[in-house]
TORKOL-4160 file (C-alpha; in steps of 0.2 Angstrom, whole numbers, padded with zeros to 4 digits, m for minus):
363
<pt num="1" X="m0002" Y="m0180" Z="0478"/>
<pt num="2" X="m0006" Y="m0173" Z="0460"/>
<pt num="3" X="m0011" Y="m0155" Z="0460"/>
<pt num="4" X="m0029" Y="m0150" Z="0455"/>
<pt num="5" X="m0028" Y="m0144" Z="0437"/>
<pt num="6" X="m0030" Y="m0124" Z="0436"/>
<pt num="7" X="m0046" Y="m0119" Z="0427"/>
<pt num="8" X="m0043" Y="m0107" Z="0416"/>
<pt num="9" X="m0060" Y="m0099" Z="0415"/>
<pt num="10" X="m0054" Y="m0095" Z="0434"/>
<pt num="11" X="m0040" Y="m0085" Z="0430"/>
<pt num="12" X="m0049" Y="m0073" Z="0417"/>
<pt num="13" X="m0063" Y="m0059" Z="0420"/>
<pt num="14" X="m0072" Y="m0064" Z="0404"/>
<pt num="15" X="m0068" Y="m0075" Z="0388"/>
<pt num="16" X="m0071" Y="m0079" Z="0370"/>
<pt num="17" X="m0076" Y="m0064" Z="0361"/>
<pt num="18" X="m0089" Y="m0059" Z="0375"/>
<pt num="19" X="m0070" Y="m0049" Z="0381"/>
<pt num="20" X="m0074" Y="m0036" Z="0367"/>
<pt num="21" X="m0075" Y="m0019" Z="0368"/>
<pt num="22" X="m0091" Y="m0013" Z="0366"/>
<pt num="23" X="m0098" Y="m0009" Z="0349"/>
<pt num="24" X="m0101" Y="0009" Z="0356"/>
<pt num="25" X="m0085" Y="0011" Z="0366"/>
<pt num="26" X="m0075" Y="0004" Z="0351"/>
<pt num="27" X="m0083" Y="0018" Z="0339"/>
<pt num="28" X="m0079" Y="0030" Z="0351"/>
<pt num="29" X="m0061" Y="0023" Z="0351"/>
<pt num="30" X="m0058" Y="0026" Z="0331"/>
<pt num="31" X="m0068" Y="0041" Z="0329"/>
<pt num="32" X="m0050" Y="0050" Z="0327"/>
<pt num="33" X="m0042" Y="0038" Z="0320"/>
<pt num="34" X="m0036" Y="0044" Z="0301"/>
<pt num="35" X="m0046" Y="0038" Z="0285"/>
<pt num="36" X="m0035" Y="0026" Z="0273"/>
<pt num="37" X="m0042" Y="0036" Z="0259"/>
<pt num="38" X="m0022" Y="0042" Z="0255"/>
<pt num="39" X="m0017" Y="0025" Z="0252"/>
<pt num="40" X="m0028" Y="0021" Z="0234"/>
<pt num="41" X="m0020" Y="0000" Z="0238"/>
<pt num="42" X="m0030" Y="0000" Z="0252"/>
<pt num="43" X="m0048" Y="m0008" Z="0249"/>
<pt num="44" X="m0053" Y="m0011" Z="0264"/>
<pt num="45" X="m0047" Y="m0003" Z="0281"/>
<pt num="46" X="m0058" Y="0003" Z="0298"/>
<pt num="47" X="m0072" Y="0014" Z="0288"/>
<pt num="48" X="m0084" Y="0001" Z="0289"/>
<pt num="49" X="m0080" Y="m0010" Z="0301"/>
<pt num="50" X="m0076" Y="m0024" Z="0293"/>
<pt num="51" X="m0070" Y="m0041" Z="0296"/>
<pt num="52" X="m0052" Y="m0039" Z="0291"/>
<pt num="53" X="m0039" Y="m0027" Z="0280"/>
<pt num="54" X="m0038" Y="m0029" Z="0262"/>
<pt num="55" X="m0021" Y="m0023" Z="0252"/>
<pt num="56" X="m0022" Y="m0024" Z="0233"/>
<pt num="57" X="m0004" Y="m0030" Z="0227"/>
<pt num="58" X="m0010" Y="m0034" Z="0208"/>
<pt num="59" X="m0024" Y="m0034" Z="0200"/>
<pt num="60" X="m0027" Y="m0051" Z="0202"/>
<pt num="61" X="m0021" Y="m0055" Z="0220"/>
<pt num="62" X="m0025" Y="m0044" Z="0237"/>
<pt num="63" X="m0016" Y="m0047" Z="0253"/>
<pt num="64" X="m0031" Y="m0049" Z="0268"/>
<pt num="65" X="m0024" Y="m0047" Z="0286"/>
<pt num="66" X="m0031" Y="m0050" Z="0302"/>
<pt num="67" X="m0030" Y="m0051" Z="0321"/>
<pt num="68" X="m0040" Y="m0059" Z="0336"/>
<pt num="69" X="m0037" Y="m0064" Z="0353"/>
<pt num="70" X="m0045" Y="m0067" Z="0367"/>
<pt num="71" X="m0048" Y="m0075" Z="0385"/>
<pt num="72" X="m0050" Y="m0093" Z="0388"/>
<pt num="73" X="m0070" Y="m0097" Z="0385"/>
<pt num="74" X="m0067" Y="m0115" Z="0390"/>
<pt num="75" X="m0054" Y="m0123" Z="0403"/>
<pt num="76" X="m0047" Y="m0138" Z="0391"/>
<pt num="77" X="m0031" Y="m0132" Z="0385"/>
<pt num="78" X="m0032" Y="m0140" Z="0367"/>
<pt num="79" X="m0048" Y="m0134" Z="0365"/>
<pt num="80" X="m0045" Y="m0116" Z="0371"/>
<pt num="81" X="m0032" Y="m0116" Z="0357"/>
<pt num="82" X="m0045" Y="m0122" Z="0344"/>
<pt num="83" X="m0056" Y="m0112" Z="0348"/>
<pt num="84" X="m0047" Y="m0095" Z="0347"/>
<pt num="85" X="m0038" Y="m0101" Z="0332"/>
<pt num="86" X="m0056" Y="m0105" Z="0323"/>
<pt num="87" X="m0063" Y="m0089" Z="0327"/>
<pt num="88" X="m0046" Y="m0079" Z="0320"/>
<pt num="89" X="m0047" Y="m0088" Z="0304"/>
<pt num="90" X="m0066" Y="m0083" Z="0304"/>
<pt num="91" X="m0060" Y="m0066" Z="0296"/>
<pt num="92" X="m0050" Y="m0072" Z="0282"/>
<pt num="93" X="m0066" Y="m0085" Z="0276"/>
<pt num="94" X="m0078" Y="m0068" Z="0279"/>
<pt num="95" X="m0068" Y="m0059" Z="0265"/>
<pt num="96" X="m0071" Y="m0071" Z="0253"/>
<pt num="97" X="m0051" Y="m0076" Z="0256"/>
<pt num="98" X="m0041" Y="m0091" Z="0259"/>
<pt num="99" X="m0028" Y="m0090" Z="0273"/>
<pt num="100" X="m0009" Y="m0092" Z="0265"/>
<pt num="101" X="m0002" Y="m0091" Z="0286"/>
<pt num="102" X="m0003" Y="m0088" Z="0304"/>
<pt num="103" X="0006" Y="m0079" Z="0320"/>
<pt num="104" X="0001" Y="m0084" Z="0337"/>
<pt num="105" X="0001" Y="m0072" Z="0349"/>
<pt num="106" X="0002" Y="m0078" Z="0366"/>
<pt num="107" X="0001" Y="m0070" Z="0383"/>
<pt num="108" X="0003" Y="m0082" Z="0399"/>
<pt num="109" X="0003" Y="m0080" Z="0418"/>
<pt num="110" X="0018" Y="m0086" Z="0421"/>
<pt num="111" X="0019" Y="m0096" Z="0438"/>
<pt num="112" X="0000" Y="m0098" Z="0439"/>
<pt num="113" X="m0001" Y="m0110" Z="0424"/>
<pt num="114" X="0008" Y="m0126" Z="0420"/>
<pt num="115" X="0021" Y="m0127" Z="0403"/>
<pt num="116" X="0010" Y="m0141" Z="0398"/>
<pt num="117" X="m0006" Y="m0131" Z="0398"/>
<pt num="118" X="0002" Y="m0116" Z="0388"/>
<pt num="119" X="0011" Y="m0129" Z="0376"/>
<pt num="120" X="m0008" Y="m0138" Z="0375"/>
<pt num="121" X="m0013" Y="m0123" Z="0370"/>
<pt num="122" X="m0005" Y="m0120" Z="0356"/>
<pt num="123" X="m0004" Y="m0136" Z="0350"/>
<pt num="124" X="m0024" Y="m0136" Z="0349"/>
<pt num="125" X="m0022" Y="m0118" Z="0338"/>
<pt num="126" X="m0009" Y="m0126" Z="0329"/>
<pt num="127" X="m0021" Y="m0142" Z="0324"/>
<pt num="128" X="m0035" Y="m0130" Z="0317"/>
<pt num="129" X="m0023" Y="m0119" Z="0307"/>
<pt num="130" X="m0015" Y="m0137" Z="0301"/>
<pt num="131" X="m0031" Y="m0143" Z="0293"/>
<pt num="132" X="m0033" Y="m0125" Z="0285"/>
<pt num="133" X="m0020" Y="m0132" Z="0277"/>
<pt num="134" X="m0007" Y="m0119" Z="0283"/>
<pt num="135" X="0008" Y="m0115" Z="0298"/>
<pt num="136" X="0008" Y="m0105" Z="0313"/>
<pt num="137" X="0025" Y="m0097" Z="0306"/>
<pt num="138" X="0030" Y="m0089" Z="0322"/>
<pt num="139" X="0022" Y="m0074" Z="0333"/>
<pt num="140" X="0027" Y="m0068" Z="0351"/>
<pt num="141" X="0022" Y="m0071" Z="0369"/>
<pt num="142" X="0023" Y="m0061" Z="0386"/>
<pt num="143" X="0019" Y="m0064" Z="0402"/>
<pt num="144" X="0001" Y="m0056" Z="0407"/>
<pt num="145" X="m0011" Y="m0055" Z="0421"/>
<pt num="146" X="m0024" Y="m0066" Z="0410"/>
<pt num="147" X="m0022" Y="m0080" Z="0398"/>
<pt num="148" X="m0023" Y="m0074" Z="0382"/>
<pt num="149" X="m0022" Y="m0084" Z="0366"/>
<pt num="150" X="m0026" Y="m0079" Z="0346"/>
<pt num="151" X="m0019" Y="m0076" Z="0330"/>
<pt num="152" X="m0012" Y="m0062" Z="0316"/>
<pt num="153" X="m0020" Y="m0072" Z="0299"/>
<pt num="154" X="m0014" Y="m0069" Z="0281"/>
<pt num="155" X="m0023" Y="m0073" Z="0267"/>
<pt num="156" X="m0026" Y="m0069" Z="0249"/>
<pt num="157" X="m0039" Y="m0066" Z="0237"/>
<pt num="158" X="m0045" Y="m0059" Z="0222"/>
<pt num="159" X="m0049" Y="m0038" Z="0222"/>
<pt num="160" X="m0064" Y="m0040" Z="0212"/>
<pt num="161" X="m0071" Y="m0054" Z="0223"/>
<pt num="162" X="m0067" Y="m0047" Z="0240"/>
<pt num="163" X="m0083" Y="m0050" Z="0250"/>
<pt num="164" X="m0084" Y="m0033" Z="0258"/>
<pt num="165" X="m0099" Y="m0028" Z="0272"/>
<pt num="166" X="m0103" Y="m0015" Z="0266"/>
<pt num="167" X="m0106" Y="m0022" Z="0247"/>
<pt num="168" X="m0126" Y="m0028" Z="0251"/>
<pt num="169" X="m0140" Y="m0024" Z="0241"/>
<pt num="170" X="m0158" Y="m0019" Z="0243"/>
<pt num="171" X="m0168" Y="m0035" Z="0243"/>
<pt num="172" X="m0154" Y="m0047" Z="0248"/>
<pt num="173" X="m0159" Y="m0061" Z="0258"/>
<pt num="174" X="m0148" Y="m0063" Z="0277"/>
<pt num="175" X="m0141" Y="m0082" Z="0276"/>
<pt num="176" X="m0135" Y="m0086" Z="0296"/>
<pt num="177" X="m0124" Y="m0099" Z="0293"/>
<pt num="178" X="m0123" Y="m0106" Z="0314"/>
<pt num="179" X="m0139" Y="m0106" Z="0325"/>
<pt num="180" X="m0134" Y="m0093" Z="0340"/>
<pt num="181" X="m0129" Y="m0094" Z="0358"/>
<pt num="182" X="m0113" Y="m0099" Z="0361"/>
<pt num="183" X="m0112" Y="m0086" Z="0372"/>
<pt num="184" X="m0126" Y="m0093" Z="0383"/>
<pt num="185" X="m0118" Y="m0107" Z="0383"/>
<pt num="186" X="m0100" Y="m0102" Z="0389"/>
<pt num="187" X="m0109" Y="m0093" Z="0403"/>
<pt num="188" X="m0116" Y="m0109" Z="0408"/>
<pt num="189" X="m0100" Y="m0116" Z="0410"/>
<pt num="190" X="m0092" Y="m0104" Z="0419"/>
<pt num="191" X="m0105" Y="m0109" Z="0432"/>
<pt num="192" X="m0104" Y="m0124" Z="0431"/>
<pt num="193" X="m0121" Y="m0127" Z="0424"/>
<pt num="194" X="m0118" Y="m0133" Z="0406"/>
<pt num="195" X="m0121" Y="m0153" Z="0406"/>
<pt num="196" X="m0109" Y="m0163" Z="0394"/>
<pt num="197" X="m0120" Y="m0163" Z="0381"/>
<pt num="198" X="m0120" Y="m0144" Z="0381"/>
<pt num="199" X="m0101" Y="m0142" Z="0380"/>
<pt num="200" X="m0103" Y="m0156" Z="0367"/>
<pt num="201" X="m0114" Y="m0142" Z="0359"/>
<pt num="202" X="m0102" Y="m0126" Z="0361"/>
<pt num="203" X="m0086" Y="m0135" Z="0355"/>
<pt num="204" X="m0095" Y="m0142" Z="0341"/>
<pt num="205" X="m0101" Y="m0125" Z="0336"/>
<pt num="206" X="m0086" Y="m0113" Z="0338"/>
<pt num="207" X="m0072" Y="m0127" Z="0332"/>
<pt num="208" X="m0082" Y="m0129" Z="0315"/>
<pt num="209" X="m0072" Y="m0116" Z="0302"/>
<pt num="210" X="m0079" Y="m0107" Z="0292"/>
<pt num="211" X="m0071" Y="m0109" Z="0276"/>
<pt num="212" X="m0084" Y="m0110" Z="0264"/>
<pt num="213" X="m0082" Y="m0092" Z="0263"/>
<pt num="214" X="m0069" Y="m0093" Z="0253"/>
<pt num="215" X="m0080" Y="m0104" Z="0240"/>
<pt num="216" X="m0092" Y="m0089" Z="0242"/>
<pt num="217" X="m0082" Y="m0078" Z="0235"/>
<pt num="218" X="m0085" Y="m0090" Z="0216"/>
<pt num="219" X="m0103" Y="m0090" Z="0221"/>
<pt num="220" X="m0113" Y="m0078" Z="0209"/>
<pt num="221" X="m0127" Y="m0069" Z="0219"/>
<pt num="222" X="m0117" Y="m0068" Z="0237"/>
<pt num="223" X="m0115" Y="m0047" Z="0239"/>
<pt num="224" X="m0109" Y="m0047" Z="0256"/>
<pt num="225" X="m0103" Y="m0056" Z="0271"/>
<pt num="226" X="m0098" Y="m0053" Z="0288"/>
<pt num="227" X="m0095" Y="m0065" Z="0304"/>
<pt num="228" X="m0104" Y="m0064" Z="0318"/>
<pt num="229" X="m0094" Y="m0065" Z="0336"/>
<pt num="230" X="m0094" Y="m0054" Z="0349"/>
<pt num="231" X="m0106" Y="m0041" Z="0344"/>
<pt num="232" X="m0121" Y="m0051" Z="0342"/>
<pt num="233" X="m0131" Y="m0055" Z="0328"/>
<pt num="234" X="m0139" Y="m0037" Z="0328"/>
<pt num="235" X="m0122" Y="m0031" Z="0332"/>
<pt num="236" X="m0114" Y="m0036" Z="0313"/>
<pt num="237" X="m0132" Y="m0033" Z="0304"/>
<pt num="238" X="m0132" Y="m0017" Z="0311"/>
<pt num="239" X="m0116" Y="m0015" Z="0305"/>
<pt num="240" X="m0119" Y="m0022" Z="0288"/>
<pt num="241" X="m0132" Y="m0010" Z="0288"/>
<pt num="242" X="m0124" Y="0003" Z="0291"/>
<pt num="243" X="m0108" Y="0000" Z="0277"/>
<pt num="244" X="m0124" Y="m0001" Z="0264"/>
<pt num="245" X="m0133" Y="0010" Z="0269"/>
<pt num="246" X="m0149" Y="m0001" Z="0272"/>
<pt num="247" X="m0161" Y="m0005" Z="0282"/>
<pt num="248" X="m0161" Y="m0026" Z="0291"/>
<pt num="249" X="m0179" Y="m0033" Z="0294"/>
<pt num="250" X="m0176" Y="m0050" Z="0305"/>
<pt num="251" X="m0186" Y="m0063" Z="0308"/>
<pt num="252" X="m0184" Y="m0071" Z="0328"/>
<pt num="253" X="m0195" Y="m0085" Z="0324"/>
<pt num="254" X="m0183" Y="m0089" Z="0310"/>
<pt num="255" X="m0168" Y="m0088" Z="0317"/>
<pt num="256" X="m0158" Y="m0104" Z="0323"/>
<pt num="257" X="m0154" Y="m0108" Z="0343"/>
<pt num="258" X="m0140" Y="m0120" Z="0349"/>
<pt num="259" X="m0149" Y="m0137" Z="0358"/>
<pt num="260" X="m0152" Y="m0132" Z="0375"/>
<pt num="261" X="m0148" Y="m0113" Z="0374"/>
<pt num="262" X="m0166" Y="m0108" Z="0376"/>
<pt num="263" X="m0171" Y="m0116" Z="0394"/>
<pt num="264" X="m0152" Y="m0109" Z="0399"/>
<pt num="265" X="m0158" Y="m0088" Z="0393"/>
<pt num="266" X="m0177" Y="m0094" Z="0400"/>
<pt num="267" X="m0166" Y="m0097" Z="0417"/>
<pt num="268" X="m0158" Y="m0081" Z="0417"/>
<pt num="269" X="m0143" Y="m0086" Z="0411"/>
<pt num="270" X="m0132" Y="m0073" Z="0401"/>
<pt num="271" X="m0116" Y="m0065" Z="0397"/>
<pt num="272" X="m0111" Y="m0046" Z="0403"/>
<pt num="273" X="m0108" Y="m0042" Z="0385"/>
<pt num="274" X="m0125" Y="m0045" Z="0378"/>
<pt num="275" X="m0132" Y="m0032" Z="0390"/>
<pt num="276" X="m0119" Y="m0022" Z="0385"/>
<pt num="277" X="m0120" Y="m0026" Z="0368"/>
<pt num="278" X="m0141" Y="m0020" Z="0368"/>
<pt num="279" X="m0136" Y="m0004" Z="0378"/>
<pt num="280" X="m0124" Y="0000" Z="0361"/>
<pt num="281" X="m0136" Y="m0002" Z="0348"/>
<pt num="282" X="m0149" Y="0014" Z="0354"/>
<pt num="283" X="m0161" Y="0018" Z="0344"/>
<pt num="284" X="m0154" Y="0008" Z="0327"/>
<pt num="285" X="m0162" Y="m0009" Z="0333"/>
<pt num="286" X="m0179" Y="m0009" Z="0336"/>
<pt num="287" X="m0186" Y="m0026" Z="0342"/>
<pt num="288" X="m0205" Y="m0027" Z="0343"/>
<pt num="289" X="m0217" Y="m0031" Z="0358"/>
<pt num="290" X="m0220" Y="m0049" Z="0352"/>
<pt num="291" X="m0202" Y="m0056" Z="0353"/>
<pt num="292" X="m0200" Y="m0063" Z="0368"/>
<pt num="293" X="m0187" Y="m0056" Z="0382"/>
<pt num="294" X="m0174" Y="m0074" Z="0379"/>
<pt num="295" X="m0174" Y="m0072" Z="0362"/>
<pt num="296" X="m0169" Y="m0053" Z="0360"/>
<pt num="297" X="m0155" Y="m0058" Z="0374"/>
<pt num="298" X="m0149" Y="m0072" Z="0362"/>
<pt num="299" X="m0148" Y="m0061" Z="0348"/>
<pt num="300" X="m0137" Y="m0048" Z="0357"/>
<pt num="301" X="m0128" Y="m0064" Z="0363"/>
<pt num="302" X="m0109" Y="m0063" Z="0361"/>
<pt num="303" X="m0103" Y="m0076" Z="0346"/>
<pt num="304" X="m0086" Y="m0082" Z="0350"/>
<pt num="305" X="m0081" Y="m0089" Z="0333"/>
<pt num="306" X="m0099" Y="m0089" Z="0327"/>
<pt num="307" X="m0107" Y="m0091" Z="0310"/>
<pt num="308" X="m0105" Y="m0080" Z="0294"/>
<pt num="309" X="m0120" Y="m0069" Z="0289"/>
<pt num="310" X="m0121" Y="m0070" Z="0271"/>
<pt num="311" X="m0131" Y="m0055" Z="0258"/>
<pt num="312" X="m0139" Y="m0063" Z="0245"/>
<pt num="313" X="m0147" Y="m0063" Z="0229"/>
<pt num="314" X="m0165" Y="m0071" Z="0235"/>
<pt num="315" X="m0168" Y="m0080" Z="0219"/>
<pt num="316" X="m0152" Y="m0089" Z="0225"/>
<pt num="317" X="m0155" Y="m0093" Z="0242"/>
<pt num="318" X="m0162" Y="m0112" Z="0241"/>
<pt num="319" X="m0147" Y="m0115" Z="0230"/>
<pt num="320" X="m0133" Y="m0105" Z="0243"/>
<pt num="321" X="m0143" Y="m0114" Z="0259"/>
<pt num="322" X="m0142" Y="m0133" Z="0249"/>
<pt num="323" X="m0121" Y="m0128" Z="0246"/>
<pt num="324" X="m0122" Y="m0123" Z="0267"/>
<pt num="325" X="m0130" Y="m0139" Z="0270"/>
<pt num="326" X="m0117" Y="m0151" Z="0261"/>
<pt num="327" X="m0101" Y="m0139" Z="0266"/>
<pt num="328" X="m0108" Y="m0145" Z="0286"/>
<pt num="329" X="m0119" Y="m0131" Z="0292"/>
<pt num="330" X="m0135" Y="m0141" Z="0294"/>
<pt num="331" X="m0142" Y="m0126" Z="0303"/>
<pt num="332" X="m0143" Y="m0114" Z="0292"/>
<pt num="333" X="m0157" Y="m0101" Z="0290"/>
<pt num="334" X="m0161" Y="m0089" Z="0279"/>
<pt num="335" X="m0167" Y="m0074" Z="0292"/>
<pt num="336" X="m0172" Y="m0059" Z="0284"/>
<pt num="337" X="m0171" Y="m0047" Z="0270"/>
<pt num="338" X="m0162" Y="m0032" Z="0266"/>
<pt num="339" X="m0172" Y="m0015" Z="0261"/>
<pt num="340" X="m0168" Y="0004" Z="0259"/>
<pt num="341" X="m0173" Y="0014" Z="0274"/>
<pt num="342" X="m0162" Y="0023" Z="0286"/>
<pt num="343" X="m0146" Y="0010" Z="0291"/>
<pt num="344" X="m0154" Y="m0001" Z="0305"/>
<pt num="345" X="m0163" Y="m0015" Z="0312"/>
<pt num="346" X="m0180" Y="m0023" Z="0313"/>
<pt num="347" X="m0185" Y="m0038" Z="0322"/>
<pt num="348" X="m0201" Y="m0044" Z="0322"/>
<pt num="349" X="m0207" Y="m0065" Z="0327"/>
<pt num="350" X="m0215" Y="m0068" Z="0310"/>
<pt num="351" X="m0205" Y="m0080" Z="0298"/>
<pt num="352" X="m0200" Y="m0072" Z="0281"/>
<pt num="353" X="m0211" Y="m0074" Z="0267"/>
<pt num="354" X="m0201" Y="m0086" Z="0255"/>
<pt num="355" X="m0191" Y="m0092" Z="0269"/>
<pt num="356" X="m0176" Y="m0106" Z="0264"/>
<pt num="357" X="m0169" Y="m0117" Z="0279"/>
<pt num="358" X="m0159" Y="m0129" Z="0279"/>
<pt num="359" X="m0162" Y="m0148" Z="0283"/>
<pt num="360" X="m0161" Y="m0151" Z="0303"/>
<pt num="361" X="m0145" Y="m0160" Z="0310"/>
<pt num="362" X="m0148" Y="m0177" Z="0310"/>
<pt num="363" X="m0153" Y="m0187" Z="0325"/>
């Protein structure tokens, strides 16, 4: 008799990017850690939380590194692999960068899961980093508790036109380029309450890359970007924020959902980390009477391998959402604005005067 296939969701506590640290334990964690400030080649390292380390090697060319990891958020092999290798090429594309190579970094339960799964695995990672157009180049495994699967990702771009986080301006518009929930979603699955259509949904979403960012980088107007995973939405604006020194006022009734995510948070249905994620904001976001209690849980929702949030030149935003829109990101929004006031966030349930979006997916 052919053995049951292991689930992989089973053999994990959590998964996708919903196995972060907390935004406020994480702070806590690099409070002491030493300021790059002595190394002038460094453009970009931990001061503002950004998406991934920026190293000037000429003036016209900076090395961008990056890492992510994580548990499985799905029990398909191949697509477990996609997925976290989507998500860790989310960084480079968030910097305005193109990825030159990968590492895998690989940790297995060795004796509770089959060769084949592991091998699935990374041949699923490896098919995303192959049409990125570059090789997983090596990397290193272990044996651990948990299944654990991601990628170290190099890229280069150019030092003037490194998309930082902390580079938005007063009066920019916020461009989401993915509707939110895929956290939702993935807790769905996990109790076995997500129909096909629904996972349909979820791999669709966190499997598409985001490489226009690297175009972004060409586009005049665009002053910052950063991804959204498994802090939330209100997570990376607050962080955005809090690099520019400004102040985020978001629009629930203008933000995009995933098909299907609203009657799943209307049922109670939620991650650990978006709880945890609210409890880390404190008095920074501020979300008013009007919103209703789903939508504030879907915007602390963790993101595994979720869209790019984009600062703006308004004046350019019908033009940046129409390049969204034929790059594949038929849900795209523009959701806010950026103002001076003390580093935070505002969300209210009006839509933004002026508001762009972007045609609905078809059918």
């Amino acid at each position: 008799m052919t053995p049951e296939p292991v689930r992989l969701t089973s053999l994990a506590h959590g998964g996708g990017c919903g196995c972060k640290l907390s935004p406020a334990v994480l702070e806590d964690i690099l409070a002491g850690m030493p300021a790059g400030a002595a190394f002038p080649d460094l453009l970009v390292g931990t001061e503002t939380a950004d998406d991934a380390a920026v190293w000037r090697l000429n003036p016209d060319q900076a090395l961008v590194a990056t890492t992510d990891f994580f548990m499985p958020i799905v029990d398909d092999p191949f697509d477990f692999g996609r997925i976290a290798a989507t998500n860790a090429l989310s960084d480079i594309y968030a910097m305005g960068a193109k990825p030159i190579l990968a590492l895998a970094i690989v940790g297995m339960p060795v004796g509770k899961l089959p060769v084949e799964a592991v091998r699935a695995i990374l041949a699923g990672g490896a098919s995303v980093c192959a049409a990125a157009g570059i090789p997983v180049a090596g990397g290193h495994s272990i044996d651990s508790a948990e299944p654990i699967y991601g990628l170290v990702v190099l890229g280069l771009g150019r030092p003037n036109r490194i998309l930082r986080n902390s580079a938005a301006r007063a009066g920019d518009a916020l461009i989401l380029t993915k509707p939110l929930g895929v956290g939702v979603l993935s807790a769905a699955f996990r109790q076995e309450r997500l129909e096909a259509g629904g996972y349909e949904t979820l791999l669709a979403s966190t499997t598409q890359l985001n490489a226009v960012g690297a175009e972004l980088a060409g586009f005049e107007g665009v002053h910052a970007i950063t991804d959204v995973t498994g802090f939330g939405l209100l997570g990376h604006a607050l962080e955005m924020c809090r690099g520019a020194g400004l102040h985020a006022d978001i629009e629930a009734a203008a933000t995009p959902v995933l098909a299907g995510v609203e009657a799943l948070a209307r049922a109670g249905i939620r991650t650990g980390a978006a709880g945890r994620n609210w409890a880390s904001y404190g008095d920074a976001v501020i979300v008013a009477p009007g919103v209703a209690d789903w939508m504030r849980e879907v915007l602390c929702d963790p993101q595994t391998s979720g869209g790019l949030l984009i600062a703006a030149d308004p004046a350019r935003a019908g033009e940046l959402l129409a390049l969204l829109t034929a790059r594949g990101f038929r849900g795209a929004a523009q959701i806010g604005r950026l103002r001076s006031g003390v580093p935070g966030v505002s969300v209210t349930n009006r839509a933004p005067a002026n508001t762009c979006q972007a045609a609905p997916p078809a059918g």
